[in-house]
N, C-alpha and C positions, 0 to 999 in steps of 0.2 A: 504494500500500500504506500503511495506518496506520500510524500512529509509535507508541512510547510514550505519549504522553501520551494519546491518541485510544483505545488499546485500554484504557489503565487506565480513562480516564473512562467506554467503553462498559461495561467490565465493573464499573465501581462502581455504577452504575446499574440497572443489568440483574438482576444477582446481587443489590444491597444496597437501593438507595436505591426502586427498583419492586419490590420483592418483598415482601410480608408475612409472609414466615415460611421467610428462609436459615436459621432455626437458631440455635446455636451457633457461633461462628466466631472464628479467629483469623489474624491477619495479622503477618508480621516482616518489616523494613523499614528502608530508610533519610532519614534526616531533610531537608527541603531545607535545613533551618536551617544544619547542621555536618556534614552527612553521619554524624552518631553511630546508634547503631542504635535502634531502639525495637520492641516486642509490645506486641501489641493483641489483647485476650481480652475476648468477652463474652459472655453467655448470653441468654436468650429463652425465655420460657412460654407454654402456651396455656392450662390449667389454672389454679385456685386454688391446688395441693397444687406444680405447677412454677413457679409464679410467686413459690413461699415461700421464696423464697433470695436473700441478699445476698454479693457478694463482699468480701474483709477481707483484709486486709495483715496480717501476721506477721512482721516485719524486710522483708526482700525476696522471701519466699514469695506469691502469693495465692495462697486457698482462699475454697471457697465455705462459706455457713453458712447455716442458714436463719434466716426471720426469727421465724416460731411454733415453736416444737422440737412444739409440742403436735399441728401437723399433719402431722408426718413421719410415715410408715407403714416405707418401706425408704428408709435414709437411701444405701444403696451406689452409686445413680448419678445423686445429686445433691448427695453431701458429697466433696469430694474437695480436693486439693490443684492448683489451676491452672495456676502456676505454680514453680519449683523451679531454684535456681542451683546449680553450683558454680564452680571457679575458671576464670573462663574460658569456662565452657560455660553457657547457658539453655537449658531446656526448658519448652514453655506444652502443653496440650493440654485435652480437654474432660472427664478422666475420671481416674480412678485410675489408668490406665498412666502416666502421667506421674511416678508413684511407682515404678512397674516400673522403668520407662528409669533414672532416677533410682539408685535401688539397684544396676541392674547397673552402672551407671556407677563408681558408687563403688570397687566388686570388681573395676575394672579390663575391664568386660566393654563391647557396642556396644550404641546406641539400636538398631538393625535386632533382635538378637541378642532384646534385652530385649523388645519389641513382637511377636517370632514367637512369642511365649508366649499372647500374650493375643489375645479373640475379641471381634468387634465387639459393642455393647451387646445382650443379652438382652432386648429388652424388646418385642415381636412385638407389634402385626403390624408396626409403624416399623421394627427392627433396624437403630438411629442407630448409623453410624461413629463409631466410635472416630480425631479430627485429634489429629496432636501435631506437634510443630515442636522441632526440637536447633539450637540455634546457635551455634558458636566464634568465638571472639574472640582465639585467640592469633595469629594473622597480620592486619594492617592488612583485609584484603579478605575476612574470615571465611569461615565455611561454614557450608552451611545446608541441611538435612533435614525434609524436610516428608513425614510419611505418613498414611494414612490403612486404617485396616482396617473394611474391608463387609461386608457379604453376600452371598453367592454367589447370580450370581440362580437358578441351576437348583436349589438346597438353601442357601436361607437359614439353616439351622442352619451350614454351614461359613461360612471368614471367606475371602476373599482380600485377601491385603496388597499395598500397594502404599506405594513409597519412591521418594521425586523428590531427587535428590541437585541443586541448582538453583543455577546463576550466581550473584554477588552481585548482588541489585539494584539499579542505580543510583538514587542519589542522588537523594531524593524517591518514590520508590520502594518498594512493598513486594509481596510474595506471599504469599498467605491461601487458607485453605481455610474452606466451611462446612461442618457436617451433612447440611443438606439443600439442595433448588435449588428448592423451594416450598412451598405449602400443601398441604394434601393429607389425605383417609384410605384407604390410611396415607400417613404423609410422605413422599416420595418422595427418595430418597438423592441426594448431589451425587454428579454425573457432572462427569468430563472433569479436566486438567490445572490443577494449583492458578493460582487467576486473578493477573495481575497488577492491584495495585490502588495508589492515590493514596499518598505521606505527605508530606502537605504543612506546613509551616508547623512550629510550636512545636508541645510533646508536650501541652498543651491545645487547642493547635487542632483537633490530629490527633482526641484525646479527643470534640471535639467535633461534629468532622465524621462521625466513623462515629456517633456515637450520634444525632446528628437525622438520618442516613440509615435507621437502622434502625425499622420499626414503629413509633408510636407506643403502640400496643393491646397488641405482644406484647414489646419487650424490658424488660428485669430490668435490669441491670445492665453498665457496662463496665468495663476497666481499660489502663493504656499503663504499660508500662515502656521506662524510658530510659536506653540505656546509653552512656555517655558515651565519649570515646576512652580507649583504652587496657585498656577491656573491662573495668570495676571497676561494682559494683553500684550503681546511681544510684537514681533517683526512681520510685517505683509511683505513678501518683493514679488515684484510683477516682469512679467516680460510680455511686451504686445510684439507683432507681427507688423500691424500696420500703424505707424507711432505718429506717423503726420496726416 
């Protein structure tokens, strides 16, 4: 039976490094360097009008922004806010639910609670998953929530949600969801259980390893936050593709 290291390395491959077109994806994870925590958020275009966006830092927020404002038509599900902290708790995700979670958070309510509100993205014939990721930090060994809300295959207009409440992952370590599991018309949604996958090395190495796994042709931009022990807001570095 494969180990660790053997299923992460298949599945970084399979899913990221041969695939031209997982998507949208994020992975939360731990470091081999210190065992500190780190997210990993990136995005991917096939289009002109989806490849017009650059991610940006705001304190310890990312958000996306585009790079022409002059080519945005509907900015609603490609300007959004990526990532979002509070004390304690991160949330990454690929869409404005991450502002949902986010809010009910605040009023004392739950990421599950907040995400049954909202439906996977509108945007047919693809109807891209809605991935988000909740992660605490007030216990040594945190907790970690990954969902994802689809499409129904029998009535794609409805959404099925799905919530992985998952282990920590050891140490070098991380689990990630994407959008999709290829290329495709339409794209065809990710199927199956969030992958486990690589964090190897320094929060630039990491940076660097998913981003030359991914497409060259189709991805945009990535980002890694690093959160150091004791669960206090650390280092965002970003690398975009299209900077001007």
């Amino acid at each position: 039976m494969p180990g660790a290291e053997e299923i992460a390395a298949a599945q970084f491959e399979r899913h990221l490094k041969y695939n031209t077109y997982p998507g949208r994806g994020l992975v939360v994870g731990r470091s081999s360097m210190d065992a500190s925590w780190v997210i990993v958020y990136w995005i991917m275009g096939r289009s002109a009008r989806s490849r017009n966006r650059r991610l940006m830092a705001q304190g310890s927020t990312l958000r996306t922004e585009p790079v022409d404002p002059r080519l945005v038509d509907d900015p609603s599900l490609i300007i959004y806010e990526a990532m979002l902290d509070l004390p304690y708790t991160y949330l990454v995700g690929n869409g404005d639910q991450v502002r949902t979670a986010y809010d009910a958070l605040c009023a004392g309510g739950s990421f599950e609670a907040a995400l049954a509100t909202r439906e996977h993205e509108h945007d047919a014939p693809h109807n891209t998953p809605r991935i988000s990721a909740l992660l605490e930090t007030r216990t040594p060994s945190g907790r970690l929530t990954l969902s994802m809300l689809k499409a129904n295959p029998a009535d794609p207009h409805l959404t099925d949600r799905f919530f992985y409440r998952l282990a920590t992952p050891p140490t070098g370590f991380g689990v990630g969801l994407t959008t999709y599991r290829g290329d495709g018309e339409p794209l065809p949604a990710f199927e199956g259980d969030p992958l486990l996958l690589p964090c190897r090395g320094s929060v630039e190495a990491i940076l660097d390893t998913y981003w030359q796994a991914l497409d060259a042709d189709n991805r945009i931009a990535i980002a890694v936050k690093h959160i150091p022990e004791g669960g206090h807001p650390g280092r965002l570095i970003i690398h975009n593709r299209f900077a001007d």
